[in-house]
Every structure is written in C-alpha cells, then in structure tokens.
MIDOSE-1310 file (N, C-alpha, C; in nm, 2 decimals, decimal comma, always signed):
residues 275
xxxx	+14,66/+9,83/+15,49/+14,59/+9,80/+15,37/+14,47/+9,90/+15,34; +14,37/+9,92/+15,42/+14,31/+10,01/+15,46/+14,32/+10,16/+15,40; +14,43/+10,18/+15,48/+14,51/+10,35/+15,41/+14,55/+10,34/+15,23; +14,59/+10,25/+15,21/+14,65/+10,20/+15,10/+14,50/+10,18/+14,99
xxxx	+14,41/+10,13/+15,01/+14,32/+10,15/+14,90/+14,24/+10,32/+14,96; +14,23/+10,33/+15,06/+14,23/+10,50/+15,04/+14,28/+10,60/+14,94; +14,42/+10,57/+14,96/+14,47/+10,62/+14,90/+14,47/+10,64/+14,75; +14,47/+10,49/+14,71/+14,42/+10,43/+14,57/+14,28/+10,53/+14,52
xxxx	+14,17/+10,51/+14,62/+14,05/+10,53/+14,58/+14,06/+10,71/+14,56; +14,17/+10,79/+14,63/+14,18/+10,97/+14,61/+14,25/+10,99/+14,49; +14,37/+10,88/+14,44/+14,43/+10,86/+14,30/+14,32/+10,86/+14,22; +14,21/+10,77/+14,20/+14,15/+10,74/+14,10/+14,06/+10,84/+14,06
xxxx	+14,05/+10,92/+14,19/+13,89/+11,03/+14,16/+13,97/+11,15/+14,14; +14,07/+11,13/+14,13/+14,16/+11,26/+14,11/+14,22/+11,29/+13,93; +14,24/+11,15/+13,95/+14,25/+11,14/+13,81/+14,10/+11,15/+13,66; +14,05/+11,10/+13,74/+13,89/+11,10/+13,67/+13,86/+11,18/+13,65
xxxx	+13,87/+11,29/+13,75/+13,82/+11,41/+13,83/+13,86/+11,51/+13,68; +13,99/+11,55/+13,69/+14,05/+11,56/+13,61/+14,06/+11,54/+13,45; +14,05/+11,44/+13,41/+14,05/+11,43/+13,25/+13,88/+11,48/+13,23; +13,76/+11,45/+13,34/+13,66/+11,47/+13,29/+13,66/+11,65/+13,32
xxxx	+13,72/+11,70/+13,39/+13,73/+11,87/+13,39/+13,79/+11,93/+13,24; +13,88/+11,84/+13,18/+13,95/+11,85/+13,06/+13,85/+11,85/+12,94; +13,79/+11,72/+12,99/+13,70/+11,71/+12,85/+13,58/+11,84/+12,84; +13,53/+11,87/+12,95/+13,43/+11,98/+12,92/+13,44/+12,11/+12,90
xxxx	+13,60/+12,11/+12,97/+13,64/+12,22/+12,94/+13,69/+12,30/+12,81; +13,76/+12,15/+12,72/+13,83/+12,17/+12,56/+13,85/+12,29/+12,53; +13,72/+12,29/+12,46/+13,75/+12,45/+12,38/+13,78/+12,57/+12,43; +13,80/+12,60/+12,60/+13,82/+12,73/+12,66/+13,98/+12,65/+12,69
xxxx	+14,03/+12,56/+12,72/+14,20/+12,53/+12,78/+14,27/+12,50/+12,68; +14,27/+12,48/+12,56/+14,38/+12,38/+12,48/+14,43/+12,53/+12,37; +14,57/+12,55/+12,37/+14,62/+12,62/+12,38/+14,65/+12,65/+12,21; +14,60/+12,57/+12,14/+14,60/+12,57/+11,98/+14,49/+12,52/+11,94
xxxx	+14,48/+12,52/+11,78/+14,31/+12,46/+11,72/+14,39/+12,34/+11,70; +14,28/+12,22/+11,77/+14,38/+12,07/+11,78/+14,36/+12,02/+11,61; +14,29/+12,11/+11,52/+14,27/+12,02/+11,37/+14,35/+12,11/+11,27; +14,44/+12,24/+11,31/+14,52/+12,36/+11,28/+14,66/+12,27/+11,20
xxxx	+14,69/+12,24/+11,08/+14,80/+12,20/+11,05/+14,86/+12,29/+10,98; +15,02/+12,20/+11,01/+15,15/+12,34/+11,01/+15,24/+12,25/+10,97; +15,28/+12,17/+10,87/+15,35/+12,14/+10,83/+15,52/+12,17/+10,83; +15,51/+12,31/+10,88/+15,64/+12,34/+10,89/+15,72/+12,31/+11,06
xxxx	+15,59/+12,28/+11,09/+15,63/+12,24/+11,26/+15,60/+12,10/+11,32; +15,59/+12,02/+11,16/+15,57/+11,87/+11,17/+15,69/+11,84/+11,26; +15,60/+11,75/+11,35/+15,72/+11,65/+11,44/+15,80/+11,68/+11,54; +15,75/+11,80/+11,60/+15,83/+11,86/+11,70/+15,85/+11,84/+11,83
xxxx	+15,96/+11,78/+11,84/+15,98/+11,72/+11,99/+15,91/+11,79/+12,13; +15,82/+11,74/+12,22/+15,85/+11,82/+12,28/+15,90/+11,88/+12,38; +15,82/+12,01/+12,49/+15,93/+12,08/+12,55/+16,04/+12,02/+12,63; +16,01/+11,90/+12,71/+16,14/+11,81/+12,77/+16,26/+11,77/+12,71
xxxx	+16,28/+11,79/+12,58/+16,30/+11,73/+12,50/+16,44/+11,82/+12,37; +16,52/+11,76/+12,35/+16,58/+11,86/+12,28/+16,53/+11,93/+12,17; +16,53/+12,07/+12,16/+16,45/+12,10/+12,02/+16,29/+12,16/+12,01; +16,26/+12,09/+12,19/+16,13/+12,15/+12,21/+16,12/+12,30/+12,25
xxxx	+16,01/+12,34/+12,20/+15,95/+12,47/+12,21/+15,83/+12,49/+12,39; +15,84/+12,58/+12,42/+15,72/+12,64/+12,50/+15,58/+12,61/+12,40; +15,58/+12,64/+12,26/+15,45/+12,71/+12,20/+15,40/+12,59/+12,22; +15,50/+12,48/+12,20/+15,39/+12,34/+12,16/+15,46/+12,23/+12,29
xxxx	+15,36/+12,27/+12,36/+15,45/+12,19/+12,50/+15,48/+12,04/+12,52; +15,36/+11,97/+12,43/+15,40/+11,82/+12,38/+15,44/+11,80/+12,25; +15,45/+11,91/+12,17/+15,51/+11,87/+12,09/+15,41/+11,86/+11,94; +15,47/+11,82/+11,86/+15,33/+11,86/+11,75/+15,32/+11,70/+11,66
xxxx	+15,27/+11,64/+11,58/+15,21/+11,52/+11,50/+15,28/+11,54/+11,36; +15,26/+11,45/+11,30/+15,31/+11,44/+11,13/+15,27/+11,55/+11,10; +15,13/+11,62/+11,09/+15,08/+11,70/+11,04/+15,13/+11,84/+11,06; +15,23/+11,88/+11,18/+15,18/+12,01/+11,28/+15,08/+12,00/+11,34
xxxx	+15,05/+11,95/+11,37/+14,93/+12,01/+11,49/+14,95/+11,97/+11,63; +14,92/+12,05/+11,71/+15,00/+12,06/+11,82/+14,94/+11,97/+11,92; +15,00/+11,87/+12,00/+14,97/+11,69/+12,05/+14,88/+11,77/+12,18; +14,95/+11,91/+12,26/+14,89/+11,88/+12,38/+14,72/+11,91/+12,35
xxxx	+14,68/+11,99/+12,23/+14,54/+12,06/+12,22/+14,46/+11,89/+12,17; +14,52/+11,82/+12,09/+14,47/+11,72/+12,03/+14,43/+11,59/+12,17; +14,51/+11,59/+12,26/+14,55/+11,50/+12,35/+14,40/+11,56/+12,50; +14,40/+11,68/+12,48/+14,34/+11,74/+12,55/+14,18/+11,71/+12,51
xxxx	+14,10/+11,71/+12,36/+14,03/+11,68/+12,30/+14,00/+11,52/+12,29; +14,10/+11,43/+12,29/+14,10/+11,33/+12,32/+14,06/+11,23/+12,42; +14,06/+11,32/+12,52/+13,99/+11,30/+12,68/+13,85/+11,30/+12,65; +13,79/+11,44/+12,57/+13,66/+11,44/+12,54/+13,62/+11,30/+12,48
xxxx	+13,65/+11,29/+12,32/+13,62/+11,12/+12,27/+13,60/+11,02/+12,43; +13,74/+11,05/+12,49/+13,72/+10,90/+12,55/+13,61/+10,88/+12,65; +13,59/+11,00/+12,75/+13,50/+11,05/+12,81/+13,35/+11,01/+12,77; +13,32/+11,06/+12,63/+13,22/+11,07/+12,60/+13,18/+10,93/+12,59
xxxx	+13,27/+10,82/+12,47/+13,25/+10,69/+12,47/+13,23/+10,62/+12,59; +13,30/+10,65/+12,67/+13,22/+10,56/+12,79/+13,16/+10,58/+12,89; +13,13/+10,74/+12,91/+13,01/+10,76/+13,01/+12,86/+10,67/+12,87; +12,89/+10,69/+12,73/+12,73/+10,69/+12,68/+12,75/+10,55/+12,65
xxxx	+12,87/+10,44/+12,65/+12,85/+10,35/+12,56/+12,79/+10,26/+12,74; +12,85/+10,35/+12,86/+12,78/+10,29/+13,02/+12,64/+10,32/+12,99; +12,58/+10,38/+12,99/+12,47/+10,40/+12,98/+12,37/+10,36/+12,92; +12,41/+10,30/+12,77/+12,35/+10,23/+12,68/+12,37/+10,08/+12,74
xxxx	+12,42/+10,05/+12,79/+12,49/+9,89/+12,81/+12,41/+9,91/+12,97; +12,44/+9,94/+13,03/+12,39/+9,96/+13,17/+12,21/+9,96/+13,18; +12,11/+10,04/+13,09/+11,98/+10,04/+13,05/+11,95/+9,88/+13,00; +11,99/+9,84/+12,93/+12,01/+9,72/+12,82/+12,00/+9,59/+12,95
xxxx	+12,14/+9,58/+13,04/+12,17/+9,47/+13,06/+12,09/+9,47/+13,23; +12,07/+9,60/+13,26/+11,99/+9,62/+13,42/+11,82/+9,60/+13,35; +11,75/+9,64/+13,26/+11,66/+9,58/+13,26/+11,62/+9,45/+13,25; +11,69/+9,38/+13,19/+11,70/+9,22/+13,14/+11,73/+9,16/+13,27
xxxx	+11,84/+9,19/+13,36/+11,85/+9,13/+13,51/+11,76/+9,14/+13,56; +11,64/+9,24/+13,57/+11,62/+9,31/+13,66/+11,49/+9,18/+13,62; +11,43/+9,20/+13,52/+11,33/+9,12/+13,51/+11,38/+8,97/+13,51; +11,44/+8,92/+13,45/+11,51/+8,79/+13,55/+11,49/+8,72/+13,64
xxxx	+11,56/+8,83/+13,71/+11,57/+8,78/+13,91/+11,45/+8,83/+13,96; +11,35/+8,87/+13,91/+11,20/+8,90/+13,98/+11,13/+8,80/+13,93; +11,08/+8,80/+13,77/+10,98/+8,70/+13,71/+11,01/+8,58/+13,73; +11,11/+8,52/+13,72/+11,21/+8,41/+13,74/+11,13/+8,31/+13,64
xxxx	+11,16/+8,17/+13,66/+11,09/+8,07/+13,55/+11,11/+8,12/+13,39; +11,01/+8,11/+13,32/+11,06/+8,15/+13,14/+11,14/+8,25/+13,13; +11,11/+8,39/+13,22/+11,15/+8,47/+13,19/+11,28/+8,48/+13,20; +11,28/+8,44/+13,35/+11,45/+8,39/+13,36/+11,57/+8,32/+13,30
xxxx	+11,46/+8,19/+13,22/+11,50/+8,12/+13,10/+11,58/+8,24/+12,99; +11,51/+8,29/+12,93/+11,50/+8,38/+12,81/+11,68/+8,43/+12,89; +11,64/+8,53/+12,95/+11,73/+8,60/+13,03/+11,85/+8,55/+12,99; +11,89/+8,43/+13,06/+12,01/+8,35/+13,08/+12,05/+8,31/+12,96
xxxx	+11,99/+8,29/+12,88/+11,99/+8,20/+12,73/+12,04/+8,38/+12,64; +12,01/+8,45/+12,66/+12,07/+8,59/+12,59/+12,19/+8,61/+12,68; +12,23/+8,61/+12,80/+12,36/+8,63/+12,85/+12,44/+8,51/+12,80; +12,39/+8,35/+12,77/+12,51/+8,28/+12,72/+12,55/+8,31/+12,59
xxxx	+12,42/+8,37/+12,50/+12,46/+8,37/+12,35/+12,56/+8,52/+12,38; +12,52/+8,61/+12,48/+12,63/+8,75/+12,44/+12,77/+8,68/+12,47; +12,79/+8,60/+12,59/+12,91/+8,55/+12,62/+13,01/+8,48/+12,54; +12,90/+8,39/+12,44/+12,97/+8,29/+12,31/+13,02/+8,37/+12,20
xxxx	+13,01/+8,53/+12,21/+13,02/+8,63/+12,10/+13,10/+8,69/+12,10; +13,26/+8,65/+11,99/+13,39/+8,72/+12,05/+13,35/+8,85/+11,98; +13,41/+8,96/+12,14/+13,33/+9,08/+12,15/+13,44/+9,17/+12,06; +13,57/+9,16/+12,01/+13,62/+9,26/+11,97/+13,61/+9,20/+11,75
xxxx	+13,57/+9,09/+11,74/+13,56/+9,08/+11,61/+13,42/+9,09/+11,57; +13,34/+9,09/+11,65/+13,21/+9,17/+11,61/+13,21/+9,29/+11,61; +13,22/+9,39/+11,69/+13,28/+9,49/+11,68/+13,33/+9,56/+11,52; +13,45/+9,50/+11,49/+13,53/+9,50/+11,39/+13,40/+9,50/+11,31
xxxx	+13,35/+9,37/+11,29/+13,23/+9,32/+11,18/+13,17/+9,42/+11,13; +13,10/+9,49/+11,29/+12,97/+9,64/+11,25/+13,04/+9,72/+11,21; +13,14/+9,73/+11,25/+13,23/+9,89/+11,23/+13,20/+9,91/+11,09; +13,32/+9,80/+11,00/+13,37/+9,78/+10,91/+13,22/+9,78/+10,78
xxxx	+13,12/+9,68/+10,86/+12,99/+9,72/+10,73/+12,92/+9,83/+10,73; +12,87/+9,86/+10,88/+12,82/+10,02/+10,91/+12,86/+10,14/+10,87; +13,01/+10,15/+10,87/+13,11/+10,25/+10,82/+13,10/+10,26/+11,03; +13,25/+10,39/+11,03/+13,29/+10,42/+11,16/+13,25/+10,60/+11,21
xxxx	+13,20/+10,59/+11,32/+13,14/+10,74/+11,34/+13,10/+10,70/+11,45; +13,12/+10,81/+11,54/+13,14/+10,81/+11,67/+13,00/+10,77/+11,76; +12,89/+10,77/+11,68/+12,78/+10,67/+11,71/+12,72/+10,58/+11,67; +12,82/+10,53/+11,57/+12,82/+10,40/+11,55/+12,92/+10,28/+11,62
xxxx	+13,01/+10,37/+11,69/+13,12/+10,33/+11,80/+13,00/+10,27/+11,93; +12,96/+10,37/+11,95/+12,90/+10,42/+12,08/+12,74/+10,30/+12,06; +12,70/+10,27/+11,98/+12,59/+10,18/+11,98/+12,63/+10,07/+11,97; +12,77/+10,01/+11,89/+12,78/+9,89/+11,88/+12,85/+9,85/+12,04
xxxx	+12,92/+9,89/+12,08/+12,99/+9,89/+12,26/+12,82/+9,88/+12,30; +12,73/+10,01/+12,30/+12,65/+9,99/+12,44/+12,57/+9,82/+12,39; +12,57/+9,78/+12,26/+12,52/+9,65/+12,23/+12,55/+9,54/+12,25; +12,71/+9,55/+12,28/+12,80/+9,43/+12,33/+12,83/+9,44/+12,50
xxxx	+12,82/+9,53/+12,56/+12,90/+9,52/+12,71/+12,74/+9,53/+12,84; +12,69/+9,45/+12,78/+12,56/+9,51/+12,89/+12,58/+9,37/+12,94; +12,62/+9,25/+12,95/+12,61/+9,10/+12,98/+12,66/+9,10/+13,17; +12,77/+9,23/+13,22/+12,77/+9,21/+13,31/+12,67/+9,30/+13,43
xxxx	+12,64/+9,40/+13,32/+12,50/+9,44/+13,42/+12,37/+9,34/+13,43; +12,38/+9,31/+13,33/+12,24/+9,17/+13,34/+12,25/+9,06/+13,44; +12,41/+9,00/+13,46/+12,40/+8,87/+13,55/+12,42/+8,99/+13,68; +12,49/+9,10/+13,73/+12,48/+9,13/+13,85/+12,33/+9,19/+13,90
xxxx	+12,28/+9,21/+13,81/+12,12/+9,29/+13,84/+12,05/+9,14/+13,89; +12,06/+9,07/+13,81/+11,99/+8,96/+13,80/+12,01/+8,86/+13,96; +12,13/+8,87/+13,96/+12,17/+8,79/+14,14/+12,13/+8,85/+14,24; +12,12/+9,01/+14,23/+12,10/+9,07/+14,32/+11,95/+9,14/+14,33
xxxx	+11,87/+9,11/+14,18/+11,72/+9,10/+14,23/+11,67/+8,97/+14,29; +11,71/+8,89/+14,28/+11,66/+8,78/+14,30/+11,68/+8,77/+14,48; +11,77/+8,82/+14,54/+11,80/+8,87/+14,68/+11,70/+8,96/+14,71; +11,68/+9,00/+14,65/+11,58/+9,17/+14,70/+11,45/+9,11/+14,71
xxxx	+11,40/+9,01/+14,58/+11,28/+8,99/+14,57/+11,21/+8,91/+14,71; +11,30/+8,87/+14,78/+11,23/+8,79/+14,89/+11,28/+8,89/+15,02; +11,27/+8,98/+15,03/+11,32/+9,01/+15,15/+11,17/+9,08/+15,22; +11,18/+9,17/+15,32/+11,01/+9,16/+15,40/+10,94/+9,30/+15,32
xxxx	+11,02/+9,40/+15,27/+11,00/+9,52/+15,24/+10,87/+9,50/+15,13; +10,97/+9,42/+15,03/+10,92/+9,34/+14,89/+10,75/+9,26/+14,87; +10,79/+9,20/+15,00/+10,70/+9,11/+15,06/+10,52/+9,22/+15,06; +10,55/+9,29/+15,15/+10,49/+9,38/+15,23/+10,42/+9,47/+15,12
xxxx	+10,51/+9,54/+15,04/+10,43/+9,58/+14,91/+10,35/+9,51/+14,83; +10,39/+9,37/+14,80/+10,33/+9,31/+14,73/+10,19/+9,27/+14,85; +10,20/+9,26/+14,95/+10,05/+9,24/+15,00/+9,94/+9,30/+15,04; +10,06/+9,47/+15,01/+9,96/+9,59/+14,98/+9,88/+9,62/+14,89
xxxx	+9,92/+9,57/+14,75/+9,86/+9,61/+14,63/+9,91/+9,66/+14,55; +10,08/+9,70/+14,60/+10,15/+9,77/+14,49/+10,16/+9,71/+14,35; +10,12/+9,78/+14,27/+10,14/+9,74/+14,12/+10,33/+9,67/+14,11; +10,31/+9,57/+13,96/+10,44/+9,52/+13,94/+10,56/+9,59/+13,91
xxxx	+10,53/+9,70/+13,85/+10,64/+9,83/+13,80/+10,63/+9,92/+13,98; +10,55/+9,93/+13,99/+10,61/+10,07/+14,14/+10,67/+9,96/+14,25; +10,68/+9,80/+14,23/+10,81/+9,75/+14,33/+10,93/+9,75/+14,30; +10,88/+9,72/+14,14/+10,97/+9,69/+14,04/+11,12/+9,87/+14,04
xxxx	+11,06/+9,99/+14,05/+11,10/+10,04/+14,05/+11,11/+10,14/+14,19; +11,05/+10,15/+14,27/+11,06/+10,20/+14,42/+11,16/+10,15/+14,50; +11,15/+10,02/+14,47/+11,19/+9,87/+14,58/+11,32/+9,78/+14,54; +11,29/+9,76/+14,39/+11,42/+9,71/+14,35/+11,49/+9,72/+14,31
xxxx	+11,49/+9,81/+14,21/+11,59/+9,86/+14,14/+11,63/+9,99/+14,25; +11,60/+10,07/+14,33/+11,69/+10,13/+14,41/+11,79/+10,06/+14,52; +11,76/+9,90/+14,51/+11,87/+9,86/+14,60/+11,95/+9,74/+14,54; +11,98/+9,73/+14,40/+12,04/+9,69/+14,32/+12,15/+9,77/+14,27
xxxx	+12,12/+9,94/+14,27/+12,27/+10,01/+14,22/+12,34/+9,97/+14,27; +12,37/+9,96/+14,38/+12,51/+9,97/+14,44/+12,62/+9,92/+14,36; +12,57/+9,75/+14,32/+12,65/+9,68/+14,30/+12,68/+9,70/+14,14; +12,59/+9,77/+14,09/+12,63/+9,84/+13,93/+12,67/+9,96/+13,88
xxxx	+12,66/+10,02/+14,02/+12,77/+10,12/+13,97/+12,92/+10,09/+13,98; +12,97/+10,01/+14,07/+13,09/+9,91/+14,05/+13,15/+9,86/+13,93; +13,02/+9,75/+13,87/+13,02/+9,75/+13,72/+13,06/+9,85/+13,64; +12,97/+9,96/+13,65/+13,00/+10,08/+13,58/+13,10/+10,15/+13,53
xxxx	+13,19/+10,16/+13,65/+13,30/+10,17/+13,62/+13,44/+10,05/+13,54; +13,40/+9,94/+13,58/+13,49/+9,83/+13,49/+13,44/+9,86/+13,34; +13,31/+9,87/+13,30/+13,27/+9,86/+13,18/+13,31/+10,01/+13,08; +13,32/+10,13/+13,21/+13,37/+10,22/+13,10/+13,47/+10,19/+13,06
xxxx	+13,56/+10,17/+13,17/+13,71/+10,11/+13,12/+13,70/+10,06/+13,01; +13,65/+9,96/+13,01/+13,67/+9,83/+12,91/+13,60/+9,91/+12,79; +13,51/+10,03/+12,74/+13,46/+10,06/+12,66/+13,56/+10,19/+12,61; +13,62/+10,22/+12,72/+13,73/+10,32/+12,66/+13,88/+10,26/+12,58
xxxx	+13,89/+10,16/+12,62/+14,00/+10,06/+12,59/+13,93/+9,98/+12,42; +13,84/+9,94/+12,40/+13,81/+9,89/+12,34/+13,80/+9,96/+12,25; +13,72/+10,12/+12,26/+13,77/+10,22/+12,11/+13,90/+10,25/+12,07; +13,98/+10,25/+12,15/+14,11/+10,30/+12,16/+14,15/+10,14/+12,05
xxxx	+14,13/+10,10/+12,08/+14,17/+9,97/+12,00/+14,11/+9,98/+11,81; +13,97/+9,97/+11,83/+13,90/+10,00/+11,74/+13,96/+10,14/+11,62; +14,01/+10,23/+11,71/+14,05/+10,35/+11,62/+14,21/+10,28/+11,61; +14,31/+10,27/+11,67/+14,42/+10,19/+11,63/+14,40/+10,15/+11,49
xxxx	+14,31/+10,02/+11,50/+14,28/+9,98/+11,36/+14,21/+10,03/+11,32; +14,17/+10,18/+11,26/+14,11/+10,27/+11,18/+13,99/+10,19/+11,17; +13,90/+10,16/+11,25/+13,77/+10,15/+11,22/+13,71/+10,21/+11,34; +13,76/+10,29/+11,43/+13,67/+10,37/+11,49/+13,68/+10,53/+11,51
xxxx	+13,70/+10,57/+11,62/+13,65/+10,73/+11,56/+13,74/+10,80/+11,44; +13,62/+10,83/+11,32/+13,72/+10,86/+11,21/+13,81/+11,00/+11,23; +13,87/+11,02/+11,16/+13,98/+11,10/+11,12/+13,90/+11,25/+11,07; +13,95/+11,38/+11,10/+14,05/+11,42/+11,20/+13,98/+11,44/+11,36
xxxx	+13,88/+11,35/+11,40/+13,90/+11,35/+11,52/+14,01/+11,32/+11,62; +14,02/+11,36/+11,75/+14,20/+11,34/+11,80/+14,15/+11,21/+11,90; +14,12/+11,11/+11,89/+14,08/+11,01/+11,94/+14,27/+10,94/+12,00; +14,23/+10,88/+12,12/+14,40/+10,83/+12,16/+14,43/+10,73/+12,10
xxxx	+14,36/+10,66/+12,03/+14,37/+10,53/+12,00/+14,41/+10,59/+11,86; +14,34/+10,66/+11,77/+14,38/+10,70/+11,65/+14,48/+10,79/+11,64; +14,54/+10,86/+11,77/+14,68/+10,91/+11,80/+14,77/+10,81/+11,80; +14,78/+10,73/+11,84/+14,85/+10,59/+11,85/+14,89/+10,53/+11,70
xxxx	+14,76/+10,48/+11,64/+14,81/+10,43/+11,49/+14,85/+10,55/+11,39; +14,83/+10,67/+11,45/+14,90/+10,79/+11,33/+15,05/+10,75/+11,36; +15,07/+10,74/+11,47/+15,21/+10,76/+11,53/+15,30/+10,66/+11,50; +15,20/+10,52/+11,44/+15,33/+10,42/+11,46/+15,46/+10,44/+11,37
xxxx	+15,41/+10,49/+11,24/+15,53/+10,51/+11,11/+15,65/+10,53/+11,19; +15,64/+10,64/+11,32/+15,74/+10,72/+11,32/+15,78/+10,70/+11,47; +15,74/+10,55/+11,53/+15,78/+10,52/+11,66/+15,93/+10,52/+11,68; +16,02/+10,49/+11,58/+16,19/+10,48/+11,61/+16,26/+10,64/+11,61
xxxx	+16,16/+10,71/+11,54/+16,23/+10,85/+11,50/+16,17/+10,94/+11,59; +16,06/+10,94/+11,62/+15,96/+11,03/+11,74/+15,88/+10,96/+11,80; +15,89/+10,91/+11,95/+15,86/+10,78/+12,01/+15,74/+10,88/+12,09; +15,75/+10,98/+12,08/+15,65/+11,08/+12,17/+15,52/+11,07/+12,13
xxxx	+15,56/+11,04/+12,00/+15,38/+11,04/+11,93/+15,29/+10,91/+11,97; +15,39/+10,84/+12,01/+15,29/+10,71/+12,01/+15,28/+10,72/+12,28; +15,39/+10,77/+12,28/+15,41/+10,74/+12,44/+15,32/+10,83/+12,50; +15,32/+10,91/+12,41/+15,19/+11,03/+12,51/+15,09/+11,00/+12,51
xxxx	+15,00/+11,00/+12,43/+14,86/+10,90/+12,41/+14,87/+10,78/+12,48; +14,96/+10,69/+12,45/+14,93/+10,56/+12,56/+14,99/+10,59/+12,72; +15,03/+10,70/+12,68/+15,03/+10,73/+12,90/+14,92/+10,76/+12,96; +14,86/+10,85/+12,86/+14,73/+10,90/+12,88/+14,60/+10,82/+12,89
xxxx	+14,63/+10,72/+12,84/+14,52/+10,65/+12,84/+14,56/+10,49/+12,93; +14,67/+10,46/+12,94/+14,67/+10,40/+13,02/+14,66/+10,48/+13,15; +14,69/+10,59/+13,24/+14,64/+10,67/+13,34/+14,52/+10,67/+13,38; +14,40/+10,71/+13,23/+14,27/+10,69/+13,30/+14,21/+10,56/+13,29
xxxx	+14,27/+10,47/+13,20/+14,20/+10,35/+13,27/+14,25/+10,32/+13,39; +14,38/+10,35/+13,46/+14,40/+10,29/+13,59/+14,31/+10,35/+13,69; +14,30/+10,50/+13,70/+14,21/+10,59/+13,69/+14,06/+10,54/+13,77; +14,02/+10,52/+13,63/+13,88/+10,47/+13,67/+13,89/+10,30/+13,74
xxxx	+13,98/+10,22/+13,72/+13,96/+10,13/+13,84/+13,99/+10,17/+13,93; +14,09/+10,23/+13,97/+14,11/+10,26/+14,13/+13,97/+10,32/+14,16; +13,89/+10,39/+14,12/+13,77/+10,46/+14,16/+13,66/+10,35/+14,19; +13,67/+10,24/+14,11/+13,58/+10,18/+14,10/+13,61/+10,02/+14,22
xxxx	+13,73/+10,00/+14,21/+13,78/+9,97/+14,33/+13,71/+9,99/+14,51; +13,76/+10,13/+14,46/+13,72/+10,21/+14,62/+13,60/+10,20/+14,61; +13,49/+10,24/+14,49/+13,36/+10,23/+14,51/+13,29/+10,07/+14,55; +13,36/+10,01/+14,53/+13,34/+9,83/+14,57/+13,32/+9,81/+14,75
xxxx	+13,46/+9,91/+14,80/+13,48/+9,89/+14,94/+13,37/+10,01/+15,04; +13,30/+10,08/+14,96/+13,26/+10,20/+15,03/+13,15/+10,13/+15,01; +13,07/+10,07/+14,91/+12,91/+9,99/+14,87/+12,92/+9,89/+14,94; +13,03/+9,80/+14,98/+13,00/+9,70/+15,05/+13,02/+9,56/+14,95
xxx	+13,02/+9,61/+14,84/+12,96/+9,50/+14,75/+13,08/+9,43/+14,77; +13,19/+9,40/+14,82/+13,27/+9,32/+14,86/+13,28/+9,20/+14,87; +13,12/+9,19/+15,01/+13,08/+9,06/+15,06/+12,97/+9,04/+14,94
C-alpha cells in the first residue's frame, strides 16, 4: 500500500508539475494563436482521427481555432483560478481559525457562528447569484470562490490552534513577554500549515471544478477566453457529430483534478496529518 500511494503521490506531482509548466509557458509552446479563427477549418477532427491533420493536432472548435493552443491556455485560466481563489480563501479562513483556537470564549463564539452561516450557504447558487448580478470576469470568478471556500481553512486552523495554544513552547513565550501577534505568528501559525496545505490542495480542486462549472453555464470566465469549462458548453451543440470537442477538455480537466488530489493525498501522508 505503501508503494501504491507513492506511486499515486509521483502521478499527482507529475501531473501538476506539468499543466502548471504549460500554463506559464502558453505563449512560447502552443503552436497557433488560441483566439485565431478559420472558419474554413471549423471542426476538424483530430490527428487520431480520420480526416485529422498534423497542423491542428487536436483538432480545431466551431470557430477554427485550433483546440490544442486553446486547451493549452486553458491550463493557464484553471491554474490561475485556483492557485488565487487558494489564496484568497486560505488568508480569509486561516485568520478566522487562527484567532478562534487562540482567543477562544466570544471570539471563538463569533468564529463558529460564521463557519455555520458559510456552511448553511448553498455554495454553487450563490455563486450563480454574484456571477449573474456582478457580470462574469475572471476576478469576479476569483473573489466570489476565494469568498465562499475558506470555511475549511477556518475549522482546520481553528482545531489545530487550539492544540498548539497549550503546548510548553507557547506556554514559555507567553511568560516571557512575547507580544500577542509575534506568538501568534512565530509560534502558531508556523505549526498549523501542515495541515492546510492539505486543505489547499482539496480546495484548489474544488475551485477549479467549480469554475469549470460556472463557465459551462456561461456565467464564468467570459468569452473568448479558452476556459475548459467554457470549452465544454461551446462544444455541446456538436457532442453527436464531434465528440472531441467536449472529450478533450473534460479529460483534461478531469486529469488535473485527479492530479491535484493524488498530490494532496501524498501530502497528507508525508505531513503526518493523517493521525
């Protein structure tokens, strides 16, 4: 079992490894302009495929435009959305734990009473809700996610300050004199990541999955960005006649979400956070 999530955990960083080499790379690897339409080369199977060409190796969109440069750019979007929408959500929900499981009593109150109201909050029709009155743009994607997904950094910061806060180190500072911010941040929040970068990785997932959804139903990254999700709903018209348009994009993105949990997985078993 052992070898087996090894193995898992060199899949997942390989994969990661990977699409995030893609995304920064874009504009020096993708072998056409992914927003370049050609009408005359609408819909072209690709090269596996009867009919397919070398020029357009996956093949090209309603438009002409060629799937593998768009698909390649599309890594970028997803990339982007969930390293920033982790970040925003991760800041958000680790300070609110953080102070929680230290101050404890009201504060703690407060705390807990904002993680039940985010929990009572169905997270993909609110979403919808901002999208749809905000208008959609890729930071208005990216704020309403880091707004909604911080509830699981807050309860794991929060369980695991509350461990830290009694231990002798903690202790010891406080009977030194250390101010409440240099424990607060020397002491406990360096021994609280572990178990949130764990988090971190479920939450990109769930934030890369979640736009991909969001653009499906045309309310998130707008058009002509090559988003996978909004590769997906271009594609459905023409799922019985060119099934490529919709299978490439959801391989792709199902890939890096498996992706990032296997990474995040292994990073569970290497942190310890297990027990």
């Amino acid at each position: 079992m052992r070898g087996l999530r090894t193995f898992g955990v060199a899949v997942g960083a390989f994969i990661v490894g990977v699409v995030l080499i893609c995304a920064i790379l874009a504009p020096w690897i993708t072998p056409h302009d992914p927003f370049a339409q050609d009408l005359v080369k609408r819909l072209q199977p690709p090269v596996w495929m009867e009919g397919g060409t070398t020029e357009n190796l996956f093949g090209t969109d309603q438009l002409g435009r060629d799937y593998l440069s768009r698909l390649i750019y599309g890594a970028r979007i997803s990339m982007l959305i969930g390293i920033a929408t982790v970040i925003a959500s991760g800041l958000i929900g680790t300070a609110l734990g953080v102070a929680g499981g230290y101050f404890g009593g009201r504060v703690d109150a407060v705390v807990l009473f904002l993680i039940t109201v985010r929990l009572a909050i169905p997270l993909i029709l609110v979403a919808l809700a901002v999208v749809s009155l905000v208008g959609s743009s890729l930071t208005i994607v990216v704020l309403t996610l880091g707004l909604l997904l911080w509830e699981r950094f807050a309860v794991v910061a929060r369980t695991s300050t509350m461990q830290v806060r009694n231990l002798d180190y903690v202790t010891a500072a406080t009977a030194n004199g250390c101010s409440t911010w240099r424990i607060l941040w020397a002491h406990v929040l360096p021994n609280v990541l572990s178990p949130l970068a764990v988090v971190a990785t479920l939450e990109m997932a769930l934030a890369i999955l979640l736009e991909a959804a969001l653009s499906f139903l045309g309310l998130g990254v707008p058009p002509p960005l090559p988003s996978w999700g909004l590769m997906i709903a271009e594609g459905k018209e023409y799922l019985f006649f060119s099934p490529w348009v919709i299978v490439i994009p959801g391989v792709a993105l199902f890939v890096l979400v498996m992706g990032i949990n296997l990474l995040g997985d292994g990073l569970r078993d290497l942190l310890g956070t297990r027990r």
